[in-house]
ZALOZA-707063 format. One record per residue (C-alpha): residue number from 0; residue in one letter; y, x, z. Coordinates in nm, 4 decimals. Layout:
REM residues N
<node k="NUM" r="a" v="Y" u="X" w="Z"/>
...
REM end
This chain:
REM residues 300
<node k="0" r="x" v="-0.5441" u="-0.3139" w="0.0792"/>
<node k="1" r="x" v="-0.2946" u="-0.0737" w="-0.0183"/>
<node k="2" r="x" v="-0.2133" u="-0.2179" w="-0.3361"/>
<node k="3" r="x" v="-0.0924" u="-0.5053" w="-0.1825"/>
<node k="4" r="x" v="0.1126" u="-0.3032" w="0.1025"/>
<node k="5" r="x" v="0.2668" u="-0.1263" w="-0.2310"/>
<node k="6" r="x" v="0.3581" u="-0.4867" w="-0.3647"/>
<node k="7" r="x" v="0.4696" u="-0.5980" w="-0.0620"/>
<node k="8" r="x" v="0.6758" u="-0.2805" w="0.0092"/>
<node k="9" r="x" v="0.8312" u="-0.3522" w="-0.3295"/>
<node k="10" r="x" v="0.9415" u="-0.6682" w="-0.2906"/>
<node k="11" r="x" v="1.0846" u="-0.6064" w="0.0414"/>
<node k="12" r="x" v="1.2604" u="-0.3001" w="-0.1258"/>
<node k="13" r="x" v="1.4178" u="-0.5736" w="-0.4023"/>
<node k="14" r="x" v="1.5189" u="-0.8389" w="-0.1857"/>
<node k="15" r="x" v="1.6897" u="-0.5620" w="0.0847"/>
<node k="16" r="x" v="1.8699" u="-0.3598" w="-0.2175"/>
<node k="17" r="x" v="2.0071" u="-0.6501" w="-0.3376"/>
<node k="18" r="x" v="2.1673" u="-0.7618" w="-0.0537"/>
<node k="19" r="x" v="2.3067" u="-0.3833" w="0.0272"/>
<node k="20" r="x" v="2.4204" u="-0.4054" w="-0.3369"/>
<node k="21" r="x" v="2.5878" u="-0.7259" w="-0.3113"/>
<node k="22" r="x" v="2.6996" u="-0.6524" w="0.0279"/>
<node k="23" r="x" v="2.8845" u="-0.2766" w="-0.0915"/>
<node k="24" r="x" v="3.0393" u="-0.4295" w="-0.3764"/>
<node k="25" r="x" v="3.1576" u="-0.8163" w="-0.2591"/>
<node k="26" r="x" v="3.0725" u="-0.8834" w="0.1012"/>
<node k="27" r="x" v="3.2109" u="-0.5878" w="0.2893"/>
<node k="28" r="x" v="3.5290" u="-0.5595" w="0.0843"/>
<node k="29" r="x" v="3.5884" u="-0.9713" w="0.1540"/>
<node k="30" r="x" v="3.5203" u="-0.9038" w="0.5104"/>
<node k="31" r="x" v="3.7864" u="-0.6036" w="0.5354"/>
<node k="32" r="x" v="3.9970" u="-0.8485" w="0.3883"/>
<node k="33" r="x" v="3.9345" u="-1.1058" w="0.6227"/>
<node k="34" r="x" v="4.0193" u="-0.8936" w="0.9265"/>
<node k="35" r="x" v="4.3011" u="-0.7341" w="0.7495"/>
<node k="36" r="x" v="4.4393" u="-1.1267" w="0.6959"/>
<node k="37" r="x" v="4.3534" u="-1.2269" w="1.0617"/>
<node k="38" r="x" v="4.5187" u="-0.9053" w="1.2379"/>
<node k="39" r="x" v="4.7919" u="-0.9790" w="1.0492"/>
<node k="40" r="x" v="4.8037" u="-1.3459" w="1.1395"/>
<node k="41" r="x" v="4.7344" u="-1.2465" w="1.5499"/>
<node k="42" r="x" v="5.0591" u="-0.9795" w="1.5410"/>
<node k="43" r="x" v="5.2931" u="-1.2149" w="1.3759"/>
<node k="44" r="x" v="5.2051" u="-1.5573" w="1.6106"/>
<node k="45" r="x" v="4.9488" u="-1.4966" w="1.8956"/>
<node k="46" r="x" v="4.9951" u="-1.1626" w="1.9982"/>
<node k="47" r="x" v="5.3697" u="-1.1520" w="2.0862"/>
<node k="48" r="x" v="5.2880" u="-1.4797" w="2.2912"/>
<node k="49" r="x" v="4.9812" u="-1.3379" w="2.4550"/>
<node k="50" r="x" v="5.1856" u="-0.9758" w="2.5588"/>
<node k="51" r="x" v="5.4020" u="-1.1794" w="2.7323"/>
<node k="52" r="x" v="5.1654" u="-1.4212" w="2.9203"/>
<node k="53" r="x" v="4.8898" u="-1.1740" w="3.0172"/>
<node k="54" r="x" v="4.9851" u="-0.8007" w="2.9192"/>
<node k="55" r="x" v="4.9495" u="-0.5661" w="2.7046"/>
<node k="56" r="x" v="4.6055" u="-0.5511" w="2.8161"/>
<node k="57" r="x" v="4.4523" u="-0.8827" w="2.7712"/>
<node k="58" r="x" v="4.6197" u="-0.9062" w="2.3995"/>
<node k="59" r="x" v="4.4416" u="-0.6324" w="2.3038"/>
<node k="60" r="x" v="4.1057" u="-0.7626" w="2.4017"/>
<node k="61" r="x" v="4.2113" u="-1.0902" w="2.1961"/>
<node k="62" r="x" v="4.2870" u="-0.8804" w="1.9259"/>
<node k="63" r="x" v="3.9662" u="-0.7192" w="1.8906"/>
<node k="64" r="x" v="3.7917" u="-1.0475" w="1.9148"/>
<node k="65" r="x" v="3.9750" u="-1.2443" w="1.6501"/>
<node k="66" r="x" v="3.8870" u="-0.9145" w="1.4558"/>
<node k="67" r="x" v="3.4990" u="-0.9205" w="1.5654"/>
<node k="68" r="x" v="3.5096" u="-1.2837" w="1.4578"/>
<node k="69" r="x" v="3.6661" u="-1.2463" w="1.1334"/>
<node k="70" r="x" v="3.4512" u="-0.9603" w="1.0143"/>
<node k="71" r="x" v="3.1103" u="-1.1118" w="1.1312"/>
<node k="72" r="x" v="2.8206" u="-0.9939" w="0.9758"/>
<node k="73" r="x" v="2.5089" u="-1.2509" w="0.8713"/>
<node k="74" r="x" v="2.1985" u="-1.1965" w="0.9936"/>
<node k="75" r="x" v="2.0357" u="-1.1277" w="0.6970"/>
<node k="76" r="x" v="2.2821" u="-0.9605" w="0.5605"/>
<node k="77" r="x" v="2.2726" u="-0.7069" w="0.8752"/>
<node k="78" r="x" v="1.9134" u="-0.6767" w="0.8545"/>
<node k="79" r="x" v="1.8992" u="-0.6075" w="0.5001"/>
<node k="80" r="x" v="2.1609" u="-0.3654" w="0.5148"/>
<node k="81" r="x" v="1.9834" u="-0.2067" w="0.7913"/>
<node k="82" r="x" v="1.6323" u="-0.1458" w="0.6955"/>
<node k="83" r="x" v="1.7086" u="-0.0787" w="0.2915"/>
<node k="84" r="x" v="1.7312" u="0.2642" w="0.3634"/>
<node k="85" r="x" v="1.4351" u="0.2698" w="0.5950"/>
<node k="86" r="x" v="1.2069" u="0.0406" w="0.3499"/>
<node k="87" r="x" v="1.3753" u="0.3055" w="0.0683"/>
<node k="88" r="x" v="1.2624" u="0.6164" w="0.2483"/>
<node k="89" r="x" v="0.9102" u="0.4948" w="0.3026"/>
<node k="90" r="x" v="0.8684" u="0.3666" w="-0.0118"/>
<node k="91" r="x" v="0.9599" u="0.6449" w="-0.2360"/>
<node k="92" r="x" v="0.7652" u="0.9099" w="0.0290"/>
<node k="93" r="x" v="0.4330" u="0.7396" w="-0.0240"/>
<node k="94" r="x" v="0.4808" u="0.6628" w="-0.3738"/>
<node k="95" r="x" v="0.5784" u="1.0118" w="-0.4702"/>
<node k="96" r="x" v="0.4876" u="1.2438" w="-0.2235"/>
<node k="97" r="x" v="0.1941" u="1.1555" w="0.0273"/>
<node k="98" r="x" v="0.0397" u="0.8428" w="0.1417"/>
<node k="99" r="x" v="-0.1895" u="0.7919" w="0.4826"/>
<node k="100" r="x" v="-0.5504" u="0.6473" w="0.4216"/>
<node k="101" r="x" v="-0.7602" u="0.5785" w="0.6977"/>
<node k="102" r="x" v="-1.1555" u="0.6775" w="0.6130"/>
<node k="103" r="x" v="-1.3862" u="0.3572" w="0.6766"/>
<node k="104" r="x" v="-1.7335" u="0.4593" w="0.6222"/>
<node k="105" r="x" v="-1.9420" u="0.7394" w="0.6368"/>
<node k="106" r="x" v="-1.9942" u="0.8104" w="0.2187"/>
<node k="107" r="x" v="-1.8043" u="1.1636" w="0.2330"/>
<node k="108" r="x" v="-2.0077" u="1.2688" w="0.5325"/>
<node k="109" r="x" v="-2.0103" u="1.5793" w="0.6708"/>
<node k="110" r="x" v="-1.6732" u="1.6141" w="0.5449"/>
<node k="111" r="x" v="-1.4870" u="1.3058" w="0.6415"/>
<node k="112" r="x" v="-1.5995" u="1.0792" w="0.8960"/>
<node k="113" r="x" v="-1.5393" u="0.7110" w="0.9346"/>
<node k="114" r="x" v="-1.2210" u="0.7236" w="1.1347"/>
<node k="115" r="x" v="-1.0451" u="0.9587" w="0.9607"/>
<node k="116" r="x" v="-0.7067" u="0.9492" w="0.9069"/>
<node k="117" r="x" v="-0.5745" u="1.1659" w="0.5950"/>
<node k="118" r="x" v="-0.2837" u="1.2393" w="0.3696"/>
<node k="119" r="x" v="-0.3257" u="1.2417" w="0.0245"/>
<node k="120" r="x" v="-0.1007" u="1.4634" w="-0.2243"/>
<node k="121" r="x" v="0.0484" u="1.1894" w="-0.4833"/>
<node k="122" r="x" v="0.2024" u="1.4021" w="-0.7115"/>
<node k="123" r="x" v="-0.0841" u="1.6152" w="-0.7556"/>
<node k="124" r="x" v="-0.2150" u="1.4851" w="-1.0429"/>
<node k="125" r="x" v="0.1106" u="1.3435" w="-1.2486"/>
<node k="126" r="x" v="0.4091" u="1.1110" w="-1.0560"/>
<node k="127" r="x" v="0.3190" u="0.7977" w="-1.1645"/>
<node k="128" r="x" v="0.5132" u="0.4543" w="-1.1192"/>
<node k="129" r="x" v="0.4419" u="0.2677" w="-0.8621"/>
<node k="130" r="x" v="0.2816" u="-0.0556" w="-0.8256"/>
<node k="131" r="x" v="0.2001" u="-0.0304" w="-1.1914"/>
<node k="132" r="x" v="0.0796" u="0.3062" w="-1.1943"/>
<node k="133" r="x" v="0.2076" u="0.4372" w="-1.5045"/>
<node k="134" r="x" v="0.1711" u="0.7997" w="-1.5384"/>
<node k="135" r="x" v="0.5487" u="0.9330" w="-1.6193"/>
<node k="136" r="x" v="0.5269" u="1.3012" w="-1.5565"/>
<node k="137" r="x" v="0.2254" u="1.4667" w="-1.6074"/>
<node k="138" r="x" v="0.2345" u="1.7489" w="-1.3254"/>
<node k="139" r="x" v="-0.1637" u="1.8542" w="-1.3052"/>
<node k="140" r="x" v="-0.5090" u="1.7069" w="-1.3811"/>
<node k="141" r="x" v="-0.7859" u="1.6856" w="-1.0909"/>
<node k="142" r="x" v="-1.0279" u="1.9990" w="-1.0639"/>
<node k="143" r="x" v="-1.4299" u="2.0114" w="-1.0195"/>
<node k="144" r="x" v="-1.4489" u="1.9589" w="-0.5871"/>
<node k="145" r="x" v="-1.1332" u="1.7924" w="-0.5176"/>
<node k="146" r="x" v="-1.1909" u="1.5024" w="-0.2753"/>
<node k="147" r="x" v="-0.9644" u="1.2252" w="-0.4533"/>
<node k="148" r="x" v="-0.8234" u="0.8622" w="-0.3955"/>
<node k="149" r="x" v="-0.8678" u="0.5931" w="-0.7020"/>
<node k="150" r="x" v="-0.8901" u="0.2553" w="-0.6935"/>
<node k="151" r="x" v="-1.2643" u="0.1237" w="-0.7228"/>
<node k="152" r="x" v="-1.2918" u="0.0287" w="-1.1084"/>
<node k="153" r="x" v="-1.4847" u="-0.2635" w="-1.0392"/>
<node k="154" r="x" v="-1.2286" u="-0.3730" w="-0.7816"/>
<node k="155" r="x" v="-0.8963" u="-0.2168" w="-0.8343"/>
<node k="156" r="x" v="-0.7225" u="-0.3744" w="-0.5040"/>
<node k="157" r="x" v="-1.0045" u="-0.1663" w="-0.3136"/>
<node k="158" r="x" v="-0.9059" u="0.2405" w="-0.2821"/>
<node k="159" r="x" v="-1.2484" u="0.4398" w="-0.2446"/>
<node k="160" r="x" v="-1.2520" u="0.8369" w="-0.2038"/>
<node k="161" r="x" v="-1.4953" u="1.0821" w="-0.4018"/>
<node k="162" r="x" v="-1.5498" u="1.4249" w="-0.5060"/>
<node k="163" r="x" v="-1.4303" u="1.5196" w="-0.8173"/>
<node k="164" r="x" v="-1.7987" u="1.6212" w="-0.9888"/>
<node k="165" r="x" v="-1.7439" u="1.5688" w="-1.3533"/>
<node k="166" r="x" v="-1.4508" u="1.6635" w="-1.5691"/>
<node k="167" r="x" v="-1.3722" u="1.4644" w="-1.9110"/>
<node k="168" r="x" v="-1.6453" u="1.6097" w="-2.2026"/>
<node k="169" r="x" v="-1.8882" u="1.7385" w="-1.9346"/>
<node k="170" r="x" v="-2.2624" u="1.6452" w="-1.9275"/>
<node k="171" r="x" v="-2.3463" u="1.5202" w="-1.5911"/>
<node k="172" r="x" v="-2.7281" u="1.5070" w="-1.5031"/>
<node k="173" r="x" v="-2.8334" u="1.4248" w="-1.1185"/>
<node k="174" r="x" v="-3.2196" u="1.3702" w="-1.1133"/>
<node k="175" r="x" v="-3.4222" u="1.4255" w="-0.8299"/>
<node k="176" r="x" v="-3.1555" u="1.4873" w="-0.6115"/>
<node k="177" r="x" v="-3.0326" u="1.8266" w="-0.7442"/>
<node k="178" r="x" v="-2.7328" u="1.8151" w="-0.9675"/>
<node k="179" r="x" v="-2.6589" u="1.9685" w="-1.2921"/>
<node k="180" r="x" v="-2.3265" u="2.0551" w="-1.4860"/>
<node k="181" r="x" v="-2.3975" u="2.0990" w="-1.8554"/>
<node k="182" r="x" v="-2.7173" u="2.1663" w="-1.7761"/>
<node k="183" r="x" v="-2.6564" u="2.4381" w="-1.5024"/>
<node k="184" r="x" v="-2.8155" u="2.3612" w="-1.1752"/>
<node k="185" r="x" v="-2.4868" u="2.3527" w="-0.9139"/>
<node k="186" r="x" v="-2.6330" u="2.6117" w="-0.6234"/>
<node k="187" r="x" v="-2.6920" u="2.4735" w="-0.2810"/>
<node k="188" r="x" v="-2.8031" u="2.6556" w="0.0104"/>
<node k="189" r="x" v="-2.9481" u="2.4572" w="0.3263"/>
<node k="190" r="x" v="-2.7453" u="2.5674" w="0.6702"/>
<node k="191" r="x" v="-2.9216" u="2.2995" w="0.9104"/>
<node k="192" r="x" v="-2.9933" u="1.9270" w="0.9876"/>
<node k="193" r="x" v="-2.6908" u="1.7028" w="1.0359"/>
<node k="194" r="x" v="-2.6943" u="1.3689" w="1.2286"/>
<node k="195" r="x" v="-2.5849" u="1.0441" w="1.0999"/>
<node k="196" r="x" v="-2.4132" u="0.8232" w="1.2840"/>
<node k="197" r="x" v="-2.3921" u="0.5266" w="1.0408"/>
<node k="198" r="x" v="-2.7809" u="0.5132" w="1.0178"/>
<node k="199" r="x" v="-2.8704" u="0.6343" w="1.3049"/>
<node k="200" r="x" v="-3.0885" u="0.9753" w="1.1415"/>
<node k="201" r="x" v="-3.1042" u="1.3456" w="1.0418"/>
<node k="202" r="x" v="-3.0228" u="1.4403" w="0.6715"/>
<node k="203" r="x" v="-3.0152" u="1.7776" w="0.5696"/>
<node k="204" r="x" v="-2.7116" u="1.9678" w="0.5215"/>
<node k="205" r="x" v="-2.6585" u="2.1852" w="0.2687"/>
<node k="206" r="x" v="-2.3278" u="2.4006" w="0.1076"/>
<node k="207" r="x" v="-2.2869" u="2.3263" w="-0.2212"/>
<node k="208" r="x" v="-2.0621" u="2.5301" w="-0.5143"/>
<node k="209" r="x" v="-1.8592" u="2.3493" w="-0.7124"/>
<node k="210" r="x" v="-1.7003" u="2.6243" w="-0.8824"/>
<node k="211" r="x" v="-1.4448" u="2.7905" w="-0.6593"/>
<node k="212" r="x" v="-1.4880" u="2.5167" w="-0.3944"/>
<node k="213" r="x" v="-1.7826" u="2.6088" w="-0.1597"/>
<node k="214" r="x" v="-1.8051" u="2.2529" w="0.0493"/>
<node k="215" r="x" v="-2.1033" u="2.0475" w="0.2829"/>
<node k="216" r="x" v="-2.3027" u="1.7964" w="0.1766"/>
<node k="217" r="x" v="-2.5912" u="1.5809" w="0.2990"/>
<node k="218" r="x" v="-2.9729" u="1.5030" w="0.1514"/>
<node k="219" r="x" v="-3.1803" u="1.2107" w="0.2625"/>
<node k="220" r="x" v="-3.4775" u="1.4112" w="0.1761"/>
<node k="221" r="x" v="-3.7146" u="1.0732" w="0.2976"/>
<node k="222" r="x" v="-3.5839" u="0.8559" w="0.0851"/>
<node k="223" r="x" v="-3.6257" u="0.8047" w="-0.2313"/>
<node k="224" r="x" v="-3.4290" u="0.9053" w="-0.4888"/>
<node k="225" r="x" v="-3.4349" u="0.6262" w="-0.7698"/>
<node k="226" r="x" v="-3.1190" u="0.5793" w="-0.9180"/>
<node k="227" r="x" v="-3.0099" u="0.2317" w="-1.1105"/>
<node k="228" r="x" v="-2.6792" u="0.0936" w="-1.2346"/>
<node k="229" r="x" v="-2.5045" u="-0.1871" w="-1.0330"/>
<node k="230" r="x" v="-2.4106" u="-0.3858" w="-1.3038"/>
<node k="231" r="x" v="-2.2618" u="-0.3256" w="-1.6953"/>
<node k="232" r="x" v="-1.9397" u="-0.1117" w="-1.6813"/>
<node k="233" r="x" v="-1.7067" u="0.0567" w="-1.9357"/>
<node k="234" r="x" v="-1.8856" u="0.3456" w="-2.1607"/>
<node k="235" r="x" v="-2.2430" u="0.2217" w="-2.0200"/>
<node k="236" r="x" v="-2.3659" u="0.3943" w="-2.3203"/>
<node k="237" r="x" v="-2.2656" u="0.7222" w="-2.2220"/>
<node k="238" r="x" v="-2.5632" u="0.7210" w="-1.9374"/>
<node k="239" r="x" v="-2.9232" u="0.7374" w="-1.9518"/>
<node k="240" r="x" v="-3.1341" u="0.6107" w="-1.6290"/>
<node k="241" r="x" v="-3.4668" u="0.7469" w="-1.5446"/>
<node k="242" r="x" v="-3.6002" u="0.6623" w="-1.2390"/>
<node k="243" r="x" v="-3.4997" u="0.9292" w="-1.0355"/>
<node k="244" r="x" v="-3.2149" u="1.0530" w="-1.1848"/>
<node k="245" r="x" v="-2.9030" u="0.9611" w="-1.4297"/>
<node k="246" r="x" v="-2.7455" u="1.1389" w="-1.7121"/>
<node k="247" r="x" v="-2.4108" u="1.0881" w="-1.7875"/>
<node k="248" r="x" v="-2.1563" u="1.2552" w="-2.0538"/>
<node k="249" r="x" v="-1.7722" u="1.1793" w="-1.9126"/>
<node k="250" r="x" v="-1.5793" u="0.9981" w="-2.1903"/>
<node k="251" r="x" v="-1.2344" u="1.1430" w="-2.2065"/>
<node k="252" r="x" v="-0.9712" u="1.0530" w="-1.9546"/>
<node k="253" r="x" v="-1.1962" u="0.9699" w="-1.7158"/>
<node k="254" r="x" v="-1.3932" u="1.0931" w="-1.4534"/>
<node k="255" r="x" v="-1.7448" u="1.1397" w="-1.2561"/>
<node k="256" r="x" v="-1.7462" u="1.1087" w="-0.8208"/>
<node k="257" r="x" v="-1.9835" u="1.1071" w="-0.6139"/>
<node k="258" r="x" v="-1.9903" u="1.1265" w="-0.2477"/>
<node k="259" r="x" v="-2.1128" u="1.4186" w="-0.0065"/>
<node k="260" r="x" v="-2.3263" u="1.1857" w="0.1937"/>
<node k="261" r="x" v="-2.6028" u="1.1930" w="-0.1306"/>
<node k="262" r="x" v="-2.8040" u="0.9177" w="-0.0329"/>
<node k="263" r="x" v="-2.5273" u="0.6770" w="0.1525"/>
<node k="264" r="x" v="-2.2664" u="0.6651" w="-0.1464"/>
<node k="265" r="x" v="-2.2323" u="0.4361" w="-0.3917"/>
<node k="266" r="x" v="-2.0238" u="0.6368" w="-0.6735"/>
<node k="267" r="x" v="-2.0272" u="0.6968" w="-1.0319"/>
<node k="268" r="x" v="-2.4272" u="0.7335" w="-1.0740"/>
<node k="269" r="x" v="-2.4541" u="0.3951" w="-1.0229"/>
<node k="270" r="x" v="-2.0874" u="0.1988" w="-1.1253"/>
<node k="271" r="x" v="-1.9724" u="0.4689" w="-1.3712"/>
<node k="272" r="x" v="-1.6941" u="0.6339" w="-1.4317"/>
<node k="273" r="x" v="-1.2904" u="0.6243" w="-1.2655"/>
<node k="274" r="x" v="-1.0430" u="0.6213" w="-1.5637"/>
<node k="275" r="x" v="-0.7561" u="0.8334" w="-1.4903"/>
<node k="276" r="x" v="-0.5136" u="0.4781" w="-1.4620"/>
<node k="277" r="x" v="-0.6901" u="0.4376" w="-1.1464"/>
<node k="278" r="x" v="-0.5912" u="0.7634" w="-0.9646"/>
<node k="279" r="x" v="-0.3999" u="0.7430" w="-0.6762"/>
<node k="280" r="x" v="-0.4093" u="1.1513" w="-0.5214"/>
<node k="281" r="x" v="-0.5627" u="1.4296" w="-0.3937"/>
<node k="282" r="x" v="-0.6904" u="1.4287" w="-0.0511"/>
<node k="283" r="x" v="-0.5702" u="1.7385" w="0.1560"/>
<node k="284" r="x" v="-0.5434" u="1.6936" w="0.4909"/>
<node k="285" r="x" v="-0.6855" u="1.5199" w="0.8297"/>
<node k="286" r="x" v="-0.3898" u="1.4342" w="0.9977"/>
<node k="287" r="x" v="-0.5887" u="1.2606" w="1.2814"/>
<node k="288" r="x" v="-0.9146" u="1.1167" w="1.4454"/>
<node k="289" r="x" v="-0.8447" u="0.9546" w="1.7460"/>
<node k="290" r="x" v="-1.1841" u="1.0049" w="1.8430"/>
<node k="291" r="x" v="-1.2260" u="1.3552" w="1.7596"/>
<node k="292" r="x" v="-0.9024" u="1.5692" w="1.7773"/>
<node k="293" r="x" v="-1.0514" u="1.8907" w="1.7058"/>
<node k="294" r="x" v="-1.1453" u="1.7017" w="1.3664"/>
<node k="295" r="x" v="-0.7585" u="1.7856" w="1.2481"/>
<node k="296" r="x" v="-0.7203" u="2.0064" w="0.9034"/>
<node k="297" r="x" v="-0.7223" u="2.0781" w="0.5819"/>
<node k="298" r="x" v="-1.0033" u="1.8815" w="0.3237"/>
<node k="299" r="x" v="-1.2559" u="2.1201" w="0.1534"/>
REM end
């Protein structure tokens, strides 16, 4: 997953900036003076010899040989040299600044489709170190309706993507498939009927108001809408099941998703709740969906 790629990417970035490092401060300057020695050595014994025998000409393309010779690079040394930079760019951009993520099932229906390839914003909510994902500048917290990256609590090597529903203090109640924010019904109007590819079915579509953000979602109004934990997880205690419906209050620094596609998401009603360690950005933009080109834009 992309945890390891990070890993990886670091490592590589190690191993390469060593090299550079040693190869700036010891290797190039020994080289230099390895080509400076043999230059020296070719104008004061083979060079006069070789003017004579062959030209002017001919001793010149000696010259440059001994030269190419005596300044030879390793291979790893070259390579290393070459692609620090490269490995450097790449890895600060998509630590810092955005990173691709490509969209692998059908949760976030109707607004992101399996296929999906996005950019998400990494410096959004805070810059944060990478690999360890220390928070070291706190730049901005996520907002009720952002679509955001974390890494699955349960399995932190896994990156899932949610809508931001619940906010640190708030009282989150979804029962009967309406939701509530501290204890206001979140409005929903129904536009149509919306076909779903991963199960083959219609679900109704709806536009939902999450605050300022006005964004599609889907109902499986024939199925049923029991709702039960997957399993023990941090701050358990801060939810009460029912049946059909869930009740949560959002301890602090963390945070309540769920998934547009209602009934086809498996989010914080049932595993609980993504501390805000386990952020990785803010979702803004389809970038491309090599099946569906005119599926390119911003994330709402």
């Amino acid at each position: 997953m992309s945890w390891n790629f990070a890993l990886i990417l670091f490592v590589l970035l190690v191993i390469t900036g060593i090299v550079w490092t040693l190869d700036l401060v010891s290797l190039r300057p020994a080289r230099r003076r390895r080509m400076a020695a043999a230059a020296a050595e070719f104008d004061r014994e083979r060079g006069p010899q070789l003017r004579q025998l062959e030209g002017d000409d001919a001793a010149a393309r000696h010259r440059e040989q001994t030269l190419r010779e005596a300044g030879r690079i390793p291979w790893w040394v070259e390579y290393s040299v070459s692609f620090f930079p490269v490995i450097l760019f790449v890895f600060a951009l998509r630590s810092f600044v955005v990173e691709p993520f490509r969209i692998p099932s059908g949760s976030m229906l109707p607004t992101l489709e399996a296929g999906d390839l996005i950019l998400v914003n990494k410096f959004s909510y805070g810059l944060r170190l990478p690999v360890v994902h220390n928070k070291i500048v706190p730049v901005g917290e996520p907002q009720r309706g952002d679509v955001m990256v974390f890494r699955y609590p349960p399995e932190p090597e896994i990156d899932f993507i949610k809508r931001v529903i619940g906010l640190p203090g708030d009282e989150i109640t979804y029962v009967n498939k309406r939701l509530f924010i501290n204890g206001t019904e979140v409005p929903r109007e129904r536009v149509g009927d919306y076909f779903e590819p991963d199960r083959a079915t219609y679900a109704d579509e709806y536009i939902e108001q999450l605050g300022d953000i006005r964004h599609r979602i889907l109902i499986d109004s024939r199925s049923g809408g029991d709702i039960y934990p997957s399993g023990a997880f941090p701050y358990r205690n801060h939810c009460q099941y029912r049946g059909a419906g869930v009740r949560c209050i959002v301890p602090e620094g963390h945070y309540f998703v769920m998934g547009d596609n209602r009934d086809n998401s498996a989010d914080s009603r049932f595993w609980g709740f993504v501390p805000d360690d386990n952020i990785v950005g803010k979702a803004f933009l389809v970038w491309m969906n090599f099946g569906d080109l005119g599926r390119i834009g911003q994330i709402r």
